[in-house]
MDTraj code that builds the backbone (N, CA, C; nanometers):
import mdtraj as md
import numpy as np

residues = "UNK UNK UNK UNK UNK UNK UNK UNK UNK UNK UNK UNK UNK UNK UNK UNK UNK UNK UNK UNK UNK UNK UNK UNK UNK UNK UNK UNK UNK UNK UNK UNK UNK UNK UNK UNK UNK UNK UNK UNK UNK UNK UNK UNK UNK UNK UNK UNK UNK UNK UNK UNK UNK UNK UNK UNK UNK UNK UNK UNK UNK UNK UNK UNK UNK UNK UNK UNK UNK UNK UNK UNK UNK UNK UNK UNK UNK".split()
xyz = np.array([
    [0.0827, -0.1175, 0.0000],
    [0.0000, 0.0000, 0.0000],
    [0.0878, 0.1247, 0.0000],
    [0.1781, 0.1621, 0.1001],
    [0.2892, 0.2264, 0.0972],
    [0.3511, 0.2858, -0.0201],
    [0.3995, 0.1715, -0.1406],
    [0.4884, 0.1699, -0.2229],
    [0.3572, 0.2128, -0.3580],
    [0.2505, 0.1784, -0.3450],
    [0.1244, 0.2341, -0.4619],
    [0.0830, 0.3522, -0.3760],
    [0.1026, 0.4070, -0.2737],
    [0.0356, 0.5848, -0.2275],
    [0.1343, 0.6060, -0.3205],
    [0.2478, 0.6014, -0.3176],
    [0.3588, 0.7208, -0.4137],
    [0.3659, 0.7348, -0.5345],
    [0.2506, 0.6862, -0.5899],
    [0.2683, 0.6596, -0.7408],
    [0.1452, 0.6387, -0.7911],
    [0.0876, 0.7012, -0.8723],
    [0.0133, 0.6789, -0.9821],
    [-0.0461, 0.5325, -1.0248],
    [0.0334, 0.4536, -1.0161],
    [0.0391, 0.3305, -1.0845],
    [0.1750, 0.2729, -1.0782],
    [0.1915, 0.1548, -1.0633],
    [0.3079, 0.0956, -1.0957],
    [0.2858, -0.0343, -1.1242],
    [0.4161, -0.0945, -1.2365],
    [0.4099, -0.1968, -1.3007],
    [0.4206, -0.3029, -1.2260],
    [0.3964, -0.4316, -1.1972],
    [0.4428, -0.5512, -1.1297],
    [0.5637, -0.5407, -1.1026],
    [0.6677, -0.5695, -1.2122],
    [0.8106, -0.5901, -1.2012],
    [0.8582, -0.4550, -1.1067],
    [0.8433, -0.3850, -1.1358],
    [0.8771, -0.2210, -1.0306],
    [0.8365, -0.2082, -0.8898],
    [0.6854, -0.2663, -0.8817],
    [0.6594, -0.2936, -0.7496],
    [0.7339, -0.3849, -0.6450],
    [0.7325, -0.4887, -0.7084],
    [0.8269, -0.6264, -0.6657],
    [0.9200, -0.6229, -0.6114],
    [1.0401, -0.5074, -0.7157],
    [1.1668, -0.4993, -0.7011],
    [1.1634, -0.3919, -0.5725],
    [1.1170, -0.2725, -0.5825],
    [1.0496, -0.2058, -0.4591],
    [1.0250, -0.2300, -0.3381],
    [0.9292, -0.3099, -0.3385],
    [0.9153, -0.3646, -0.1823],
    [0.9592, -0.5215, -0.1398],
    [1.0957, -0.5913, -0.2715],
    [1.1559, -0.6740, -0.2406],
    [1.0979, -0.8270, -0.1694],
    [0.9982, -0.8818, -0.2885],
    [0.8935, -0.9867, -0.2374],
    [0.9248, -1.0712, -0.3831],
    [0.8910, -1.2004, -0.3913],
    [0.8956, -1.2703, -0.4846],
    [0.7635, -1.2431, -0.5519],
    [0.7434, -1.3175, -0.6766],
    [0.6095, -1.2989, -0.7496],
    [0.5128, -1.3037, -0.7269],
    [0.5429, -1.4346, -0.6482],
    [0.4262, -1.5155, -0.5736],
    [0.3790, -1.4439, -0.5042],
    [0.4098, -1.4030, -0.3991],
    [0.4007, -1.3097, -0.2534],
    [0.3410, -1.1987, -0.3565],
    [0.3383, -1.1112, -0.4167],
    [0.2930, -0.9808, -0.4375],
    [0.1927, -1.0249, -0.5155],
    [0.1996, -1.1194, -0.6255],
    [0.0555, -1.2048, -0.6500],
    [-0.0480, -1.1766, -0.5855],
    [0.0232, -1.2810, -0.4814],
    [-0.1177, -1.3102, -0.3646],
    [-0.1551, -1.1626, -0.2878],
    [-0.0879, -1.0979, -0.2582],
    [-0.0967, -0.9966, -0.1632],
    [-0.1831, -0.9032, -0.2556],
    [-0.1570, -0.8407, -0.4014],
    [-0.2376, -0.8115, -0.4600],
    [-0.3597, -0.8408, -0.4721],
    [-0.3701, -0.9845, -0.5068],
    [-0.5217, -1.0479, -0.4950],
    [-0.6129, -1.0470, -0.3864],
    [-0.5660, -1.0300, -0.3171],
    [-0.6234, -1.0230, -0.1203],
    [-0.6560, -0.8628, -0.1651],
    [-0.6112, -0.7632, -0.1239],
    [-0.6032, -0.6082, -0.1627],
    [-0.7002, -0.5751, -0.2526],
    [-0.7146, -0.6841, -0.3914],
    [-0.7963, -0.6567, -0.5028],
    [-0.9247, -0.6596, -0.4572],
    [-0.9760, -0.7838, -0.3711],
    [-1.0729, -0.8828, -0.3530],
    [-1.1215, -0.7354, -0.2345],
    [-1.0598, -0.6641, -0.1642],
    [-1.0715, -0.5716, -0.0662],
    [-1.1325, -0.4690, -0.1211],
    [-1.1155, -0.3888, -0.2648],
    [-1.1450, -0.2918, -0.2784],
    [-1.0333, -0.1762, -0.2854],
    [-0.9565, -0.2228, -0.2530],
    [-0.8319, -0.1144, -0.2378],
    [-0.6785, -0.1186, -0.3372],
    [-0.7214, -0.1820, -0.3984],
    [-0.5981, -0.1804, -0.5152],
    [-0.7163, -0.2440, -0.6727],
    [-0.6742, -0.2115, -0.7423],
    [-0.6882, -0.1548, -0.8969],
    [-0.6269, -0.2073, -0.9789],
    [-0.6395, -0.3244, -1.0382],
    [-0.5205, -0.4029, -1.1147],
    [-0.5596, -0.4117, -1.2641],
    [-0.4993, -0.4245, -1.4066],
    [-0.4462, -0.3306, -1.4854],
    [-0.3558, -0.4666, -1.5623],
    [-0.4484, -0.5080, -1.6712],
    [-0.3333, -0.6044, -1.7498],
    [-0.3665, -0.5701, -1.9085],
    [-0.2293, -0.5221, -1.9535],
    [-0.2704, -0.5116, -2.1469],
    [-0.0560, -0.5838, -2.1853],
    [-0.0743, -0.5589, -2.3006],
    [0.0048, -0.5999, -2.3801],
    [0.1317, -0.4820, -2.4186],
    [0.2445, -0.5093, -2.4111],
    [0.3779, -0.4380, -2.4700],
    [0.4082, -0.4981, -2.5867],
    [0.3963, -0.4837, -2.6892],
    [0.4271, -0.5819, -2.8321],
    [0.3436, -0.7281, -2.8274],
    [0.3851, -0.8433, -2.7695],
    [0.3569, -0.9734, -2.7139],
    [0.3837, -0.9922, -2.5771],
    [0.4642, -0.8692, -2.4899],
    [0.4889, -0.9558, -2.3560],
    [0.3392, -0.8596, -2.2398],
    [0.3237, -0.9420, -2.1688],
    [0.1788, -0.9090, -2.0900],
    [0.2665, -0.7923, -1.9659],
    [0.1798, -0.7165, -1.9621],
    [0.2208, -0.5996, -1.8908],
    [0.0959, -0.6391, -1.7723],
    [0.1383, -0.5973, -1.5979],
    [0.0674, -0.5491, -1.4920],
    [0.0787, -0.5100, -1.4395],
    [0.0065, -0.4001, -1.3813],
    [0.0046, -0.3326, -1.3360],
    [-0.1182, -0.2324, -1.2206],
    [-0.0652, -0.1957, -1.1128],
    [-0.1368, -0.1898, -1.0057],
    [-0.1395, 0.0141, -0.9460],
    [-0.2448, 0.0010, -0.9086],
    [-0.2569, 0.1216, -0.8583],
    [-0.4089, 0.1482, -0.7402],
    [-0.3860, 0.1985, -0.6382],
    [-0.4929, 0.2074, -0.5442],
    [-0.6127, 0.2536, -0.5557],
    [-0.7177, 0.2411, -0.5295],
    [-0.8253, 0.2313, -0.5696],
    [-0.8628, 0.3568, -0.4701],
    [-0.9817, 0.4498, -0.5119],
    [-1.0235, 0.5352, -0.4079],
    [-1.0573, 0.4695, -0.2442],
    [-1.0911, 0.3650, -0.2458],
    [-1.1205, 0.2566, -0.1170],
    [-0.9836, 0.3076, -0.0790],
    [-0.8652, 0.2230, -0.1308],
    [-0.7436, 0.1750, -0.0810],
    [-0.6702, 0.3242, -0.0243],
    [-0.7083, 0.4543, -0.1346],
    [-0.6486, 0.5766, -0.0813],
    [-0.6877, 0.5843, 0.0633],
    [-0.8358, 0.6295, 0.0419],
    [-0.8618, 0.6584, 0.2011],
    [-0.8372, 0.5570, 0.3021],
    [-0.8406, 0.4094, 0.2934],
    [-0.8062, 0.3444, 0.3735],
    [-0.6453, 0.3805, 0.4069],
    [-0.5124, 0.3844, 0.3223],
    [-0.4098, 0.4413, 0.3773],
    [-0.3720, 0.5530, 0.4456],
    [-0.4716, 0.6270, 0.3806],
    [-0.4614, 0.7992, 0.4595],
    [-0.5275, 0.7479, 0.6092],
    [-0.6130, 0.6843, 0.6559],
    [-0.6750, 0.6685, 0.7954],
    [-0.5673, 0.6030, 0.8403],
    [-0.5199, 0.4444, 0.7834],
    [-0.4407, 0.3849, 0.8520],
    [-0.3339, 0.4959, 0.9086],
    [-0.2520, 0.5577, 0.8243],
    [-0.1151, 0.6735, 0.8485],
    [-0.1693, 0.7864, 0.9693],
    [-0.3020, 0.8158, 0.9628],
    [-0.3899, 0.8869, 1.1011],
    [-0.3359, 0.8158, 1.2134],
    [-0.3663, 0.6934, 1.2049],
    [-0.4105, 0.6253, 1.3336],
    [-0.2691, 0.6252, 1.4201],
    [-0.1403, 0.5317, 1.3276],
    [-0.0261, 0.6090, 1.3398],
    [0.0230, 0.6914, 1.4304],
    [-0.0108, 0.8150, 1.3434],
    [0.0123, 0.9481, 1.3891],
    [-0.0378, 0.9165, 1.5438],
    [-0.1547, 0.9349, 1.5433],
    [-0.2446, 0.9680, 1.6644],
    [-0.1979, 0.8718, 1.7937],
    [-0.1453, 0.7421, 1.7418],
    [-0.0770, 0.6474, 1.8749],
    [0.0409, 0.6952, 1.9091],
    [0.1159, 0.7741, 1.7730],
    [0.2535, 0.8042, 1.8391],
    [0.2322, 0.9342, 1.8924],
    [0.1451, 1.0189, 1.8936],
    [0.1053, 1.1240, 1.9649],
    [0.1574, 1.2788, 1.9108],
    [0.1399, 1.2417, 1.7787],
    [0.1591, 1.3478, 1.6886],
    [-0.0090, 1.3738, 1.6032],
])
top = md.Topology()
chain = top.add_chain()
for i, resn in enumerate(residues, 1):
    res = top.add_residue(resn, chain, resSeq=i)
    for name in ("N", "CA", "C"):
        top.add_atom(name, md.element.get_by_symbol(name[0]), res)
traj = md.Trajectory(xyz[None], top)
């Protein structure tokens, strides 16, 4: 969630390498997230090779902006 607030969108391979998870793992973690409402997933074509790509969903925004509140508010800022 973190690594999609800062960005617009980002590709699988960019995300991955980013927050340093195997395929699998960001797969699944995507799909959980998807199934949530809060991430936005995004598959077309580069010539022949399959492009994906992810970006947060209005759900997923405000859910990060509250989560980063709550945060705040325990550490007493």
């Amino acid at each position: 969630m973190a690594a999609l607030a800062g960005a617009e969108t980002m590709d699988f391979k960019d995300l991955r390498d980013a927050i340093q998870v195997s395929d699998s793992v960001l797969s699944k973690q995507l799909s959980i997230l998807e199934k949530a409402g809060y991430v936005q997933i995004s598959k077309s074509f580069v010539g022949k090779l399959p492009r994906t790509s992810a970006s947060l969903s209005e759900a997923g925004t405000d859910a990060w902006r509250a989560h980063l509140q709550t945060l705040r508010d325990i550490a007493g800022g």
